[in-house]
N, C-alpha and C positions, 0 to 999 in steps of 0.2 A: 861212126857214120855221121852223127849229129856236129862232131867237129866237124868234120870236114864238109860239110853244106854251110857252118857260121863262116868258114874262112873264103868259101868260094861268094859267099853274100858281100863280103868283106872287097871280095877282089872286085867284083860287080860295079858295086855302091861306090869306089873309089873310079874307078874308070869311068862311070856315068859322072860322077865329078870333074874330073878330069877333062870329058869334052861338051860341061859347060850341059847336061843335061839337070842336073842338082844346083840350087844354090848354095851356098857356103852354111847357111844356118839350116837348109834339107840337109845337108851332109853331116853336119856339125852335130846334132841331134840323132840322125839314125846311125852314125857310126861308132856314137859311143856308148851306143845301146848295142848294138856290135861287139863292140871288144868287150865290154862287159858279160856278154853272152859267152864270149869265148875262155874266159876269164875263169865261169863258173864250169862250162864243159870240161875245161881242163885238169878244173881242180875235182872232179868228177870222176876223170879219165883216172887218175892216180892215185885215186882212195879207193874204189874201185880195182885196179890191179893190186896194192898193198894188200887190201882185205884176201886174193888170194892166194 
């Protein structure tokens, strides 16, 4: 569930960019704290099912 709320923040944050509501270093900052995030959930999602 936690993925899939970083990905839809992700979709958000890029289309608030998109129409010019973010500046380039708003975006540039919160999105790669974004991927980051998703980066770790993932790696979360897959230790997580291995372990069972």
């Amino acid at each position: 569930m936690l993925k899939k709320e970083a990905n839809e923040t992700e979709y958000w944050l890029e289309l608030l960019f998109h129409l010019e509501y973010l500046e380039a270093t708003q975006y540039n900052s919160i999105i790669s704290d974004i991927q980051e995030l998703n980066k770790i959930l993932a790696s979360i999602i897959i230790t997580s099912k291995e372990r069972k």
